[in-house]
VOSE-482477 format. One record per residue: residue number from 1; x, y, z of N, C-alpha, C in turn. Coordinates in steps of 0.2 Angstrom, whole numbers, m for minus. Example, Ala and Ser with C-alpha at 12.3 -4.5 7.8 and 13.67 -1.06 7.14 Angstrom:
% residues 2
<atom i="1" n_x="66" n_y="m28" n_z="39" ca_x="62" ca_y="m22" ca_z="39" c_x="66" c_y="m16" c_z="39"/>
<atom i="2" n_x="64" n_y="m11" n_z="35" ca_x="68" ca_y="m5" ca_z="36" c_x="64" c_y="0" c_z="39"/>
This chain:
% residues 82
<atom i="1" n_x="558" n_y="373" n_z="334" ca_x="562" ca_y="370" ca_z="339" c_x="565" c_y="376" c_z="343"/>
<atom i="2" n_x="564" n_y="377" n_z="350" ca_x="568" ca_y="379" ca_z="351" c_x="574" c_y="380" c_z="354"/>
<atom i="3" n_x="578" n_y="388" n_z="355" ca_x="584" ca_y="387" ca_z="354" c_x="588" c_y="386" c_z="361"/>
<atom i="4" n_x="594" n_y="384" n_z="361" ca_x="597" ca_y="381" ca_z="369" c_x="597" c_y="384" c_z="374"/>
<atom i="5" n_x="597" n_y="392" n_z="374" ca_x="593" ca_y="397" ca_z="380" c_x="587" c_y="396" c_z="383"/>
<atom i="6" n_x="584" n_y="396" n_z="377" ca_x="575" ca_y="396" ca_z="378" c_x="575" c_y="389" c_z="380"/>
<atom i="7" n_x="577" n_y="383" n_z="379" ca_x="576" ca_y="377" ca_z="380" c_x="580" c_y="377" c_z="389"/>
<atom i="8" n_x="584" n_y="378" n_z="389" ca_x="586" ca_y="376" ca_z="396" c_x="581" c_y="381" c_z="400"/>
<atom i="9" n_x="579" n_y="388" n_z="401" ca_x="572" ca_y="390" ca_z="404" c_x="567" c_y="386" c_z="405"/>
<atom i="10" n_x="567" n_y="384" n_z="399" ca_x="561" ca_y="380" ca_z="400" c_x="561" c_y="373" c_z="403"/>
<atom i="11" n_x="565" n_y="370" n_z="403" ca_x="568" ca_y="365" ca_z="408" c_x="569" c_y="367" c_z="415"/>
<atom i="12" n_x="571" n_y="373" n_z="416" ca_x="571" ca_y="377" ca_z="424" c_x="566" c_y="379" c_z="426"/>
<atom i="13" n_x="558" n_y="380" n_z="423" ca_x="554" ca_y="380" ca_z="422" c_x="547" c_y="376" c_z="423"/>
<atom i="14" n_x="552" n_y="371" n_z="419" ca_x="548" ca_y="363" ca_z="423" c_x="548" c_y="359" c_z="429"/>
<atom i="15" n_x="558" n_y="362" n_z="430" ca_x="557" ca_y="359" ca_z="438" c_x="553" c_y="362" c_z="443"/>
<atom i="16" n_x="554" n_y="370" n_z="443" ca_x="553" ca_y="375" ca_z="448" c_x="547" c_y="370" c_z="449"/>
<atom i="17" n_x="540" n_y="371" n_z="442" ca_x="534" ca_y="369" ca_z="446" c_x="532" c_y="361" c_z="446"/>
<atom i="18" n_x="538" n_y="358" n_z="444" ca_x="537" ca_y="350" ca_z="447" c_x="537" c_y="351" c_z="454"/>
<atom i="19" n_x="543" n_y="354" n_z="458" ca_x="545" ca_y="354" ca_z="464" c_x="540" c_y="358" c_z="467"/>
<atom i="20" n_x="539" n_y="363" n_z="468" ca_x="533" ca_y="368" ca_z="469" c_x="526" c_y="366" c_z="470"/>
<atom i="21" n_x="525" n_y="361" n_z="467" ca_x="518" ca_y="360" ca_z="466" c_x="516" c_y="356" c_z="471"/>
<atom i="22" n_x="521" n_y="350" n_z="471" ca_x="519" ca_y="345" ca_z="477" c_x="517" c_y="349" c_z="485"/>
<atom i="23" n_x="525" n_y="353" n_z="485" ca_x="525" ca_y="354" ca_z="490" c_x="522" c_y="361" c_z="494"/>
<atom i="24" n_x="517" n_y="362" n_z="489" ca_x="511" ca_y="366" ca_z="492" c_x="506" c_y="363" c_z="494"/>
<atom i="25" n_x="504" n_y="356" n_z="491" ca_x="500" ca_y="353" ca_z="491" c_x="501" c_y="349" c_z="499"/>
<atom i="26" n_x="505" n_y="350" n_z="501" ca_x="508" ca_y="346" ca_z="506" c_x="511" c_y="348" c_z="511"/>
<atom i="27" n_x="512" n_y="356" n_z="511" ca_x="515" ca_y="361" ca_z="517" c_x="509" c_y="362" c_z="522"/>
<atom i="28" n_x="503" n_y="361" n_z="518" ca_x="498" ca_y="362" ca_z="526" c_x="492" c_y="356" c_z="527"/>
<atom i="29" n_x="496" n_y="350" n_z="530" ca_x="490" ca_y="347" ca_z="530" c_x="483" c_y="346" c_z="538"/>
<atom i="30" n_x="481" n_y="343" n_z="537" ca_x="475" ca_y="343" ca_z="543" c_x="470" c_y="346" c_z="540"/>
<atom i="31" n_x="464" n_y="345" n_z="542" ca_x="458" ca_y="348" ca_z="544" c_x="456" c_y="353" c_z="549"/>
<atom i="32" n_x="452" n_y="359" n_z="546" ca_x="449" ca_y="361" ca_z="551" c_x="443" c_y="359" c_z="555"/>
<atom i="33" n_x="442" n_y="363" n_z="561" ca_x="439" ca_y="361" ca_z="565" c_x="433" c_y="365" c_z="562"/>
<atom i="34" n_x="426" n_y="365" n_z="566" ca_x="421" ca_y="370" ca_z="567" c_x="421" c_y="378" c_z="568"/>
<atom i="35" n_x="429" n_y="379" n_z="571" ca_x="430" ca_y="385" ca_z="572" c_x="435" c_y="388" c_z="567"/>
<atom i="36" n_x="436" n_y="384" n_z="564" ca_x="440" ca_y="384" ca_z="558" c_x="447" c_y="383" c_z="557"/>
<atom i="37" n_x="451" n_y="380" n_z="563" ca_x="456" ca_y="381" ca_z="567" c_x="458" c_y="371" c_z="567"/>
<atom i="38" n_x="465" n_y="372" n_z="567" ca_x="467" ca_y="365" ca_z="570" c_x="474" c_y="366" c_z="571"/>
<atom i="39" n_x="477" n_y="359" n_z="574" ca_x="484" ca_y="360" ca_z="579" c_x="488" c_y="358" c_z="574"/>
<atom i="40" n_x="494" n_y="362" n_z="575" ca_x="501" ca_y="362" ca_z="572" c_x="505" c_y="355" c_z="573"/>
<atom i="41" n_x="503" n_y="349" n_z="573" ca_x="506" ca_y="345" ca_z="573" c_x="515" c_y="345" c_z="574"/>
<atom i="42" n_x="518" n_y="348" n_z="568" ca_x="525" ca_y="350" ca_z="570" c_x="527" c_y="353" c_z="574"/>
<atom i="43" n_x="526" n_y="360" n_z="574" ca_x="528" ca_y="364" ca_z="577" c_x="524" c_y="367" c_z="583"/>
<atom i="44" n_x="518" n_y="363" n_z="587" ca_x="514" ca_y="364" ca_z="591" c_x="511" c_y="370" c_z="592"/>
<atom i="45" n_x="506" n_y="368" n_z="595" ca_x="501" ca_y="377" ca_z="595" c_x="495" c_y="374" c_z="592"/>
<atom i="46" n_x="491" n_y="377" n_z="592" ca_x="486" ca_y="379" ca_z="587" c_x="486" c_y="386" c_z="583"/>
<atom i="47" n_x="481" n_y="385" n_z="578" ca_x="481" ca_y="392" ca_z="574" c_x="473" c_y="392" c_z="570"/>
<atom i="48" n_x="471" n_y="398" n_z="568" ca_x="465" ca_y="399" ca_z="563" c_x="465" c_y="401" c_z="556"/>
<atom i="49" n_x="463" n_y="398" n_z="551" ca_x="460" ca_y="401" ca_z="544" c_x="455" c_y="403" c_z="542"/>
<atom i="50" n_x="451" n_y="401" n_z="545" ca_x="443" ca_y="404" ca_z="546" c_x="440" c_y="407" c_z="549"/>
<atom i="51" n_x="434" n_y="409" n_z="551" ca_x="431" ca_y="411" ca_z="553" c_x="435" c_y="419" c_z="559"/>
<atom i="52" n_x="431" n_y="421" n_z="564" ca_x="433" ca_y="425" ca_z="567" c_x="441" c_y="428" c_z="569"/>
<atom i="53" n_x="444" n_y="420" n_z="570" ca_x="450" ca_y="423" ca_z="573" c_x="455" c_y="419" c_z="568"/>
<atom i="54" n_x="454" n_y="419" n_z="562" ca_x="459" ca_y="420" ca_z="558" c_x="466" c_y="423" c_z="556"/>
<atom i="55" n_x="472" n_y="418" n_z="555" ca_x="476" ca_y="422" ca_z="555" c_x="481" c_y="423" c_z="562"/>
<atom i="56" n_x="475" n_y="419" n_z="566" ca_x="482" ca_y="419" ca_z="574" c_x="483" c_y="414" c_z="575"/>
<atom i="57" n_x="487" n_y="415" n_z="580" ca_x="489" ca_y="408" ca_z="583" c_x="488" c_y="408" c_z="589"/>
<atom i="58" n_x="488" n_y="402" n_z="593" ca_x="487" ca_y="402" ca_z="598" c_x="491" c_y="396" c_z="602"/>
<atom i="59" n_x="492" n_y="395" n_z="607" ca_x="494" ca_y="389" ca_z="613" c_x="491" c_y="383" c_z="614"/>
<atom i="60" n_x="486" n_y="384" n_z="611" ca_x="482" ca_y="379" ca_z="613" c_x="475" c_y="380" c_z="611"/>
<atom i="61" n_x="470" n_y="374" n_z="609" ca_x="463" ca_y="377" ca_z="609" c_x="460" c_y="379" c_z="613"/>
<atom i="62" n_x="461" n_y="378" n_z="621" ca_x="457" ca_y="381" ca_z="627" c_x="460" c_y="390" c_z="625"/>
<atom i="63" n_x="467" n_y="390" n_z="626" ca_x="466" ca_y="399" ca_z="621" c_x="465" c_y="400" c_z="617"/>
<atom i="64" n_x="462" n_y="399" n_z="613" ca_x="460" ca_y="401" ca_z="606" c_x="450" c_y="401" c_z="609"/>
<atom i="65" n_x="448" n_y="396" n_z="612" ca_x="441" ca_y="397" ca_z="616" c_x="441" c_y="401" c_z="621"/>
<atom i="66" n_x="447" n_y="403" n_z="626" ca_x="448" ca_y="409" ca_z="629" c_x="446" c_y="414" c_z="624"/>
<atom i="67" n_x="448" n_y="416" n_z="620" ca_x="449" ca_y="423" ca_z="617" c_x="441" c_y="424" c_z="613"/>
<atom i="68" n_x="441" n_y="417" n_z="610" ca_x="433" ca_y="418" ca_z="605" c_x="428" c_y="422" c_z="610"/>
<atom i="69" n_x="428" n_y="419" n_z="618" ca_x="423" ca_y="420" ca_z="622" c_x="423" c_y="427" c_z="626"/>
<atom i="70" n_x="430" n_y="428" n_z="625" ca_x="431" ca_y="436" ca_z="627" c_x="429" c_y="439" c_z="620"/>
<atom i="71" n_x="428" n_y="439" n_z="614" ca_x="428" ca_y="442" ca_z="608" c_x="421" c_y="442" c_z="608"/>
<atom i="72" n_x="416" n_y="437" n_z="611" ca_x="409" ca_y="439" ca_z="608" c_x="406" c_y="441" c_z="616"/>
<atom i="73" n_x="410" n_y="442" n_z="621" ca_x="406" ca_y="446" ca_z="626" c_x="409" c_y="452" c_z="623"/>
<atom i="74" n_x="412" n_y="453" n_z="623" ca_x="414" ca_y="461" ca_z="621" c_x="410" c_y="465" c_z="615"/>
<atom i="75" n_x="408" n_y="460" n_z="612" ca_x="403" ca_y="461" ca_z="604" c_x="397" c_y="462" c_z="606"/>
<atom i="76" n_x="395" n_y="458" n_z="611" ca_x="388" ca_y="460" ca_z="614" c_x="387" c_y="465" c_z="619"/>
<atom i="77" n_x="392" n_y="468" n_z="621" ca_x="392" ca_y="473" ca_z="625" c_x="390" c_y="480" c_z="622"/>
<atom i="78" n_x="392" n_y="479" n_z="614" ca_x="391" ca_y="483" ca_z="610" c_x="384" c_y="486" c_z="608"/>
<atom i="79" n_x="382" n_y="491" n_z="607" ca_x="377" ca_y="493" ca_z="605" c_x="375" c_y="491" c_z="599"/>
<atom i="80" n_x="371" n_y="488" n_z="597" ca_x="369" ca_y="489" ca_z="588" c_x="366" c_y="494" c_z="584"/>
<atom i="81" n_x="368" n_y="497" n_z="580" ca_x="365" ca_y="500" ca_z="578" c_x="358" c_y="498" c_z="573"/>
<atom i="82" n_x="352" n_y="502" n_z="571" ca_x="345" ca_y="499" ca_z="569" c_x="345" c_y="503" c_z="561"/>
């Protein structure tokens, strides 16, 4: 059995990830789009988690297809090497 220290840990322990667990489960909902991106229903905007432009955010999906279309002319501009 154990003892009343070890037992209340372990009781703060079980809340932390009772309460944790949901609420990851739950902090980001939506689906991604094609471009790996969808809107911040809260807090407005769009943002990405996938593909190219992961990790930003943006105002809106026409800027986010702004920026993709500058990113792959500018890619193509580039020489490839063989």
């Amino acid at each position: 059995m154990l003892a009343g220290d070890n037992m209340a840990a372990l009781r703060f322990s079980l809340l932390v990830a009772y309460l944790a667990v949901p609420a990851l489960a739950y902090a980001h909902g939506g689906g991604l789009d094609a471009y790996g991106c969808h809107h911040n229903r809260k807090a407005g905007g769009y943002h990405c988690h996938r593909g190219p432009l992961a990790g930003q955010v943006f105002m809106s999906k026409d800027a986010m297809l702004k920026e993709l279309s500058k990113r792959n002319a500018e890619s193509s501009k580039t020489p490839r090497k063989n």
